[in-house]
C-alpha atoms as a printed R data frame, in Angstrom:
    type eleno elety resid chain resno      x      y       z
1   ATOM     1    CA   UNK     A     1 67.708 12.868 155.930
2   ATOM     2    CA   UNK     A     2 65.348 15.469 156.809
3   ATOM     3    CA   UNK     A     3 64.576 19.199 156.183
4   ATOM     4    CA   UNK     A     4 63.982 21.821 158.512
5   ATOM     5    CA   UNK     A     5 61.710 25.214 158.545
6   ATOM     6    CA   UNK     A     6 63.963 26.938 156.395
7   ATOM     7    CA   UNK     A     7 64.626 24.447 154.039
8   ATOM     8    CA   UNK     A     8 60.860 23.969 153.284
9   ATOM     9    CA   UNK     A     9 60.688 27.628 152.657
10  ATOM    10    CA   UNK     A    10 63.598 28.006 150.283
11  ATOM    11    CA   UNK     A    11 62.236 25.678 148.152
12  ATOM    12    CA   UNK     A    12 58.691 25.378 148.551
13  ATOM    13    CA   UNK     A    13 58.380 25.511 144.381
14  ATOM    14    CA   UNK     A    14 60.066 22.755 143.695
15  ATOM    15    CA   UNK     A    15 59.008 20.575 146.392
16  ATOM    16    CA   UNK     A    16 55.448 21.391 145.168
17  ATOM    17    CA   UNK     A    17 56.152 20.099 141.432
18  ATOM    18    CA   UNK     A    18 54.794 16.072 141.667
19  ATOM    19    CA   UNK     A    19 58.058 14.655 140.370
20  ATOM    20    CA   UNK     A    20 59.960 16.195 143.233
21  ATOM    21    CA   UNK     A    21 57.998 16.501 146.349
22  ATOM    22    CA   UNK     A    22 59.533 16.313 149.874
23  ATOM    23    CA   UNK     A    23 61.341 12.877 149.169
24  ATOM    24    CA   UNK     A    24 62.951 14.471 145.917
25  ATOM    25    CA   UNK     A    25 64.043 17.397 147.627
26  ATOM    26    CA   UNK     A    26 65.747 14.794 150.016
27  ATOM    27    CA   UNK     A    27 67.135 12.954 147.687
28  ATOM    28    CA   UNK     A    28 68.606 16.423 146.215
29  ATOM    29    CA   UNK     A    29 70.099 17.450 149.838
30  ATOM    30    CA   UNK     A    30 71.801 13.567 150.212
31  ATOM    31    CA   UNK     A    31 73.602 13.938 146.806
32  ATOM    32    CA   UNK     A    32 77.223 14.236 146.416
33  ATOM    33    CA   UNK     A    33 78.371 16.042 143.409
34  ATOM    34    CA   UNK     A    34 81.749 16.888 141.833
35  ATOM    35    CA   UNK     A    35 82.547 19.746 139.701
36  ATOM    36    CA   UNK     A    36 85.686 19.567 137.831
37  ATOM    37    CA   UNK     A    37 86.462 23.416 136.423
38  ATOM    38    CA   UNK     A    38 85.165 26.285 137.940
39  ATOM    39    CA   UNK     A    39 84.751 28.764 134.895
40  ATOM    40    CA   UNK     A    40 82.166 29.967 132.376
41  ATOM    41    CA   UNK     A    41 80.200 26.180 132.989
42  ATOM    42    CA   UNK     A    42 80.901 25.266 136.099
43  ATOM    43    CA   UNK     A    43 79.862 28.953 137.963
44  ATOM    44    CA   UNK     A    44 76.560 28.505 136.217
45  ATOM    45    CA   UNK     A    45 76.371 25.074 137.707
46  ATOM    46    CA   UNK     A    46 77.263 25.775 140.812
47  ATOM    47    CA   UNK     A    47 75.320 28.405 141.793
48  ATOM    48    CA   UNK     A    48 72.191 26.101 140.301
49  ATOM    49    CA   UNK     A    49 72.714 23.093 142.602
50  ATOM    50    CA   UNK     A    50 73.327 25.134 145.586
51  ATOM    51    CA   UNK     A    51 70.654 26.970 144.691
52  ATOM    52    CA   UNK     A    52 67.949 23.860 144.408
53  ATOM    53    CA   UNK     A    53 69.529 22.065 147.741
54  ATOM    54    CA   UNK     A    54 72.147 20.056 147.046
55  ATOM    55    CA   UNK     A    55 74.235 19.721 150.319
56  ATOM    56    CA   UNK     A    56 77.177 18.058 149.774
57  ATOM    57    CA   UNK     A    57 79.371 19.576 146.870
58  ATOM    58    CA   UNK     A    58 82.888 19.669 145.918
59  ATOM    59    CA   UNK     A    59 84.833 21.946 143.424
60  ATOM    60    CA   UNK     A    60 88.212 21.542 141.471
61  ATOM    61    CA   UNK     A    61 90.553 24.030 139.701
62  ATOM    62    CA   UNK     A    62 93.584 25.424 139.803
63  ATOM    63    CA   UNK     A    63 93.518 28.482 138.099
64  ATOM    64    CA   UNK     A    64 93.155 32.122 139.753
65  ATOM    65    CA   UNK     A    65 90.522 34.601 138.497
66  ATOM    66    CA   UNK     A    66 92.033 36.973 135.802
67  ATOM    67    CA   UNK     A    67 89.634 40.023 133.947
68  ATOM    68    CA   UNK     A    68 89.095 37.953 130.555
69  ATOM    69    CA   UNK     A    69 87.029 35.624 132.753
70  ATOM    70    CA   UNK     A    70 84.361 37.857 134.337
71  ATOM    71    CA   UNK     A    71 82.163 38.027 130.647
72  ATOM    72    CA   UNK     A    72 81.180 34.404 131.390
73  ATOM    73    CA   UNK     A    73 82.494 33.343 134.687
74  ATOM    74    CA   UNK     A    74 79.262 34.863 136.946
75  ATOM    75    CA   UNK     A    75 79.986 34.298 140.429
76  ATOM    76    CA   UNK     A    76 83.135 36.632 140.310
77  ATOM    77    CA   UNK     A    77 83.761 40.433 139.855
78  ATOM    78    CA   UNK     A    78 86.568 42.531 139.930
79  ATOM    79    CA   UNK     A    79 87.565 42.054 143.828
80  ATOM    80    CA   UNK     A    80 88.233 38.496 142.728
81  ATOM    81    CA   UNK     A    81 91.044 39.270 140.194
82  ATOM    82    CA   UNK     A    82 94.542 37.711 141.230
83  ATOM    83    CA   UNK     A    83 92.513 35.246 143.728
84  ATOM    84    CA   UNK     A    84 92.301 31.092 143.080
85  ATOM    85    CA   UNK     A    85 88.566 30.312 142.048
86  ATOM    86    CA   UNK     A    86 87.940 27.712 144.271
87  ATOM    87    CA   UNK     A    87 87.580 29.507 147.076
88  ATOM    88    CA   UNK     A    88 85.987 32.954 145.729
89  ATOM    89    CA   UNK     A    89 83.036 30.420 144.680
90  ATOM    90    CA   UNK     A    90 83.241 28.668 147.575
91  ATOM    91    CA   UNK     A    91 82.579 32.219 149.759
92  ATOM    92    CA   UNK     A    92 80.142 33.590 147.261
93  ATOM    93    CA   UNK     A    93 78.103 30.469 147.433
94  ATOM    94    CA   UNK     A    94 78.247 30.239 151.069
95  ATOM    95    CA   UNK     A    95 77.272 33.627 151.492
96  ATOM    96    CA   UNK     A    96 73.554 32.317 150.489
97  ATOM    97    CA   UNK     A    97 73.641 29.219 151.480
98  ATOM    98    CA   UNK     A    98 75.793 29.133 154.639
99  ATOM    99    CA   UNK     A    99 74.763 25.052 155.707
100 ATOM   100    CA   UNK     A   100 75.912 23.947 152.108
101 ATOM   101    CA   UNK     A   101 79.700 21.824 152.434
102 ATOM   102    CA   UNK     A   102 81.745 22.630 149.499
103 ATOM   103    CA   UNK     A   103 84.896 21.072 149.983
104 ATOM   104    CA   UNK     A   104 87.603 22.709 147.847
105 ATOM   105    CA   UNK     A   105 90.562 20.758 145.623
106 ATOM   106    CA   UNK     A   106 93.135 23.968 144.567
107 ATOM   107    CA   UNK     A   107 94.681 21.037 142.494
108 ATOM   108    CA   UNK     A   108 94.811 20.094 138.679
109 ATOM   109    CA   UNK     A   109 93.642 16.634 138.005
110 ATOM   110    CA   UNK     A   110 96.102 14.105 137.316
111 ATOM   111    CA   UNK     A   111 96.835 10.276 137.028
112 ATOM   112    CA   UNK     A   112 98.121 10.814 140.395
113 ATOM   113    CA   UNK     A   113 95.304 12.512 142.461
114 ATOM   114    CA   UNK     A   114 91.888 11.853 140.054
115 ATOM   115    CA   UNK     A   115 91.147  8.912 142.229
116 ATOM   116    CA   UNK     A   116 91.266 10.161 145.820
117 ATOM   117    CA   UNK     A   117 89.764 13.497 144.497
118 ATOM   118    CA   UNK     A   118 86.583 11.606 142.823
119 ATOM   119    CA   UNK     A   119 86.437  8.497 145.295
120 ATOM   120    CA   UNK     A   120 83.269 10.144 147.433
121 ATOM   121    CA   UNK     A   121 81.069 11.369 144.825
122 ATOM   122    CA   UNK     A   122 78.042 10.312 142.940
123 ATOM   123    CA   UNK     A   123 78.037 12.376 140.052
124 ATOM   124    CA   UNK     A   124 81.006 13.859 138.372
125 ATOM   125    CA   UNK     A   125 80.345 17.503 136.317
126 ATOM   126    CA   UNK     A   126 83.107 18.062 133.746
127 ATOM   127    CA   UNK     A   127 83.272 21.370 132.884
128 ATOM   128    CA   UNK     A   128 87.186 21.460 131.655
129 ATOM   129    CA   UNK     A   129 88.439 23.107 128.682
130 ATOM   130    CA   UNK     A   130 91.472 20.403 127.996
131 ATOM   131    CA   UNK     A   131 91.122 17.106 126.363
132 ATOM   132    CA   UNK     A   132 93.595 15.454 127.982
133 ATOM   133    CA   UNK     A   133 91.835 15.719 131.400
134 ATOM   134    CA   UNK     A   134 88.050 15.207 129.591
135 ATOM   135    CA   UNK     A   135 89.112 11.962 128.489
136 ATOM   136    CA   UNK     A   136 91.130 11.229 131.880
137 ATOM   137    CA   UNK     A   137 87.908 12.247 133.669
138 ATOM   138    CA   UNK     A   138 85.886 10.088 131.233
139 ATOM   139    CA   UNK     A   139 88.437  7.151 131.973
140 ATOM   140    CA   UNK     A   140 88.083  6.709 135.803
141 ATOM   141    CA   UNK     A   141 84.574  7.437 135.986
142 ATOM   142    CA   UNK     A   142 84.455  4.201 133.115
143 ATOM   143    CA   UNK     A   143 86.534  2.300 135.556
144 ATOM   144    CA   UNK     A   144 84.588  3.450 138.175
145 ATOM   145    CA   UNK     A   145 81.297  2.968 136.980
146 ATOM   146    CA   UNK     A   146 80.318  6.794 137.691
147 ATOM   147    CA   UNK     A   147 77.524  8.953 136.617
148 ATOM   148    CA   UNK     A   148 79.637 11.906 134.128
149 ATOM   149    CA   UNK     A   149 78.011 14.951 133.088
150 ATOM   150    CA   UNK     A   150 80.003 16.765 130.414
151 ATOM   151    CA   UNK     A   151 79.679 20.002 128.678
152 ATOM   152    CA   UNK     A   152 82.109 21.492 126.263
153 ATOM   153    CA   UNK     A   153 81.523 25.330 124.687
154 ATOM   154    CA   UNK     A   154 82.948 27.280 121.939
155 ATOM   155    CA   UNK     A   155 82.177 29.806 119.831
156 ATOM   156    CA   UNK     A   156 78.458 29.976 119.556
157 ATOM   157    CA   UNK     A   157 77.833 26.645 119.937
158 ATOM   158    CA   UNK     A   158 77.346 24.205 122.938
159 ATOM   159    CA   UNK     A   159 77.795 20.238 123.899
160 ATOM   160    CA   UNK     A   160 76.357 18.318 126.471
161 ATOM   161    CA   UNK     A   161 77.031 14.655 127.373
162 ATOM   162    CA   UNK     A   162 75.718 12.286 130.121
163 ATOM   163    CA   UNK     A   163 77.406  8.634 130.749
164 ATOM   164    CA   UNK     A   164 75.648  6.610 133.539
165 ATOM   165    CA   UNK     A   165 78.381  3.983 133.202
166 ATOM   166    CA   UNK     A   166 76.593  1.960 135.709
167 ATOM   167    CA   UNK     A   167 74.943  1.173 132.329
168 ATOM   168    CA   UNK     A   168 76.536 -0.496 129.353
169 ATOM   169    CA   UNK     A   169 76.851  2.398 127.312
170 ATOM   170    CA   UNK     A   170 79.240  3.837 124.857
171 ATOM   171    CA   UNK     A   171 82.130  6.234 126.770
172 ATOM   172    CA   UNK     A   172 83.564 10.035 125.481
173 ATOM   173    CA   UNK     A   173 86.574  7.988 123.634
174 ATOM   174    CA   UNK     A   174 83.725  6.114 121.721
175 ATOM   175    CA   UNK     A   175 82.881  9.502 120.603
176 ATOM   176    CA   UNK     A   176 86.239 11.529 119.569
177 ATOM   177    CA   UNK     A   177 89.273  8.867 120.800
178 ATOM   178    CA   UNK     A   178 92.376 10.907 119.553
179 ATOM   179    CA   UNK     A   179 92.839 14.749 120.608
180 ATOM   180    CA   UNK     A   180 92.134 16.835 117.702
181 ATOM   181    CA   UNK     A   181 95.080 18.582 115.691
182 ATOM   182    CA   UNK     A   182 94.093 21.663 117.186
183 ATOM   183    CA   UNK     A   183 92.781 22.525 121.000
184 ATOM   184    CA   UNK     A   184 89.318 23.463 120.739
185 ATOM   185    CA   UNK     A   185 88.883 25.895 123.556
186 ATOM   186    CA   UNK     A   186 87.530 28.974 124.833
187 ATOM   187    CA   UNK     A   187 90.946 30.897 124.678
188 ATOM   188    CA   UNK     A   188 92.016 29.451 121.108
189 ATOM   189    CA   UNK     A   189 88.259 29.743 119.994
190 ATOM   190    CA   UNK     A   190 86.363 32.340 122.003
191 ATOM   191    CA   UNK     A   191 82.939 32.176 123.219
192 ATOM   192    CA   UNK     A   192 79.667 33.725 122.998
193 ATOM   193    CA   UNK     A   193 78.881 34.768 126.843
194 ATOM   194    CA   UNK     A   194 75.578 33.072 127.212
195 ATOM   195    CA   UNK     A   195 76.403 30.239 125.860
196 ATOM   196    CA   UNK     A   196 78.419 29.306 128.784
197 ATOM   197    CA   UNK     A   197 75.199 30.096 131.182
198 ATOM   198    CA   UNK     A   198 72.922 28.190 128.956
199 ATOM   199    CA   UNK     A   199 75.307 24.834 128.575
200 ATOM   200    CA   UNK     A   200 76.429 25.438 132.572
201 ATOM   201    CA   UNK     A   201 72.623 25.274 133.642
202 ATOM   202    CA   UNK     A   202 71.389 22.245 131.301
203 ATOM   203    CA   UNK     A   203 74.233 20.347 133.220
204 ATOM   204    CA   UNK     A   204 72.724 21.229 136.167
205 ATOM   205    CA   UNK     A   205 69.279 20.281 134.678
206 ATOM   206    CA   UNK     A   206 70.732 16.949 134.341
207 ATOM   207    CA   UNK     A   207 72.054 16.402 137.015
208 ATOM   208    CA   UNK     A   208 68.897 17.037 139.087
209 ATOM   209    CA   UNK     A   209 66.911 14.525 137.005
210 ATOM   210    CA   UNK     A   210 69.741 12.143 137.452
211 ATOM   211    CA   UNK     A   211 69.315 12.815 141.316
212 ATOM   212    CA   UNK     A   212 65.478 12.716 141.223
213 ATOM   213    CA   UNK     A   213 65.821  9.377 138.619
214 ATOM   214    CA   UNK     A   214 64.154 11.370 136.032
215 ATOM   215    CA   UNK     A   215 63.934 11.225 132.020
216 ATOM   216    CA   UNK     A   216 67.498  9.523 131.030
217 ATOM   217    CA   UNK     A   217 67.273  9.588 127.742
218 ATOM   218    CA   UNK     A   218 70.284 11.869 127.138
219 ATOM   219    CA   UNK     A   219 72.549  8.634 128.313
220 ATOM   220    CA   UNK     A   220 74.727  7.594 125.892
221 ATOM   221    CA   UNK     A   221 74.062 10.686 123.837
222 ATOM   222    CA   UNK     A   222 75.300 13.924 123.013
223 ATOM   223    CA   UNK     A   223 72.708 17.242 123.148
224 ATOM   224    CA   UNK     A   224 74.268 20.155 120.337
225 ATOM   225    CA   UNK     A   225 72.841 23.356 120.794
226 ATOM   226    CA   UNK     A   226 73.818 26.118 118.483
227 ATOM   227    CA   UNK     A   227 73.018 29.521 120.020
228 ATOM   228    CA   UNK     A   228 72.700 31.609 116.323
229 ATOM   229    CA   UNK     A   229 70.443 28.976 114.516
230 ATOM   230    CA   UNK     A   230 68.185 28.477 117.812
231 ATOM   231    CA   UNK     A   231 68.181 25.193 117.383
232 ATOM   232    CA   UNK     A   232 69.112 22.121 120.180
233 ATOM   233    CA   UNK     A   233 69.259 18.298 118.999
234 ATOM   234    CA   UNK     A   234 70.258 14.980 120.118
235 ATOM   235    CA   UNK     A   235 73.185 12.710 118.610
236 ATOM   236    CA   UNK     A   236 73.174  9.066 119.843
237 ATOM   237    CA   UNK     A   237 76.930  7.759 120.368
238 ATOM   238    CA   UNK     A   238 77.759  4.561 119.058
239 ATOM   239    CA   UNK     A   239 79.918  2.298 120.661
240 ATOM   240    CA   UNK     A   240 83.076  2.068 118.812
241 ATOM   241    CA   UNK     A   241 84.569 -1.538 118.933
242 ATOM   242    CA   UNK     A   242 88.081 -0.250 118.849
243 ATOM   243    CA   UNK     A   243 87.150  2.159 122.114
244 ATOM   244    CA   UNK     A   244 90.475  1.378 124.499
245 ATOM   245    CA   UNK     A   245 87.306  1.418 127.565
246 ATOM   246    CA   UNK     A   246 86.378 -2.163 125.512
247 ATOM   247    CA   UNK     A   247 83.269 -0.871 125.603
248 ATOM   248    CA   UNK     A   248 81.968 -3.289 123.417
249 ATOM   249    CA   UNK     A   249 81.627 -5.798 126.325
């Protein structure tokens, strides 16, 4: 893997921090990274990893860009409306980054598809708003013994989980195994703008120390930040014996 000219100039001040250098910023163009959900958390991530060199990413969703979307979803405006957000991103990213390979999935994630869709990545980003498909996600990448970097918003409030499941470590099911009564969602809940931008960019964050092999101390644990109190803190997971991962072994 090496970097040319341009690619020492983009990110000279990164390469210059210690625990980077020119072999981190390698490592950070060789990744492969998956984001699942192109909205309020995954825009924020996306435009971060392109933005610090990562080479080699790909981008799921479905959905098409309607106007209740552009308060949090930052990488589309009004010309966007009516259009499916995997490609939108996919232009505005390239746009700045035009040697970048995004490869798009215009698909929702199913039994049927999640492992040909996830099969050639490292890292998996969830940034979903359904619990059905977190705990789907959460699943495979258990089977699989993927790296999954989850975030979930709502209201004011913000969640971030990482699972390096190469690890024996507790899974999302360990954590909340039934769906709740109610959806908890952006729609059914709202959401506080910058909430999305702050959760979208510490998964990013994350995933660049998990490229780099940096602190991983947020394995196996859950990071809560509430936006009106200020205040961010760390919740270790337990393993729950009845987990249907049998993550107890």
């Amino acid at each position: 893997m090496v970097l040319n000219l341009k690619e020492y100039e983009r990110f000279e001040k990164q390469i210059i921090l210690k625990k980077v250098g020119i072999s981190g910023q390698k490592k950070i163009k060789k990744a492969k990274i998956l984001i699942i959900g192109v909205g309020g958390l995954g825009c924020p991530l996306l435009s971060y990893l392109a933005s610090s060199g990562v080479n080699n990413i790909g981008i799921v969703d479905h959905d098409k860009i309607e106007l209740g979307n552009l308060n949090r979803q930052i990488l589309y405006d009004t010309s966007d409306i009516g259009k499916y957000k995997v490609y939108q991103a996919k232009g505005k990213i390239k746009k700045n980054y035009n040697q970048i390979n995004i490869r798009t999935f215009r698909i929702k994630i199913s039994k049927n598809n999640i492992k040909s869709i996830l099969k050639d990545y490292d890292i998996i980003c969830d940034g979903t708003d359904n619990f059905n498909t977190r705990l789907l996600i959460n699943d495979h990448c258990k089977k699989s013994k993927k790296i999954l970097i989850s975030a979930a918003i709502s209201k004011f409030d913000g969640h971030l989980f990482k699972f390096n499941f190469k690890k024996k470590i507790p899974c999302f099911r360990c954590f909340m195994p039934q769906q709740p009564i109610q959806e908890i969602n952006c729609d059914v809940d709202g959401i506080f703008p910058p909430v999305a931008g702050i959760l979208g960019s510490l998964q990013a964050n994350e995933v660049l120390k998990t490229i780099l092999n940096l602190n991983d101390d947020l394995n196996g644990n859950m990071l809560i930040f509430d936006s009106l109190k200020m205040i961010i803190r760390k919740s270790k997971i337990q393993i729950n014996p009845k987990c249907t991962n049998i993550c107890k072994n």
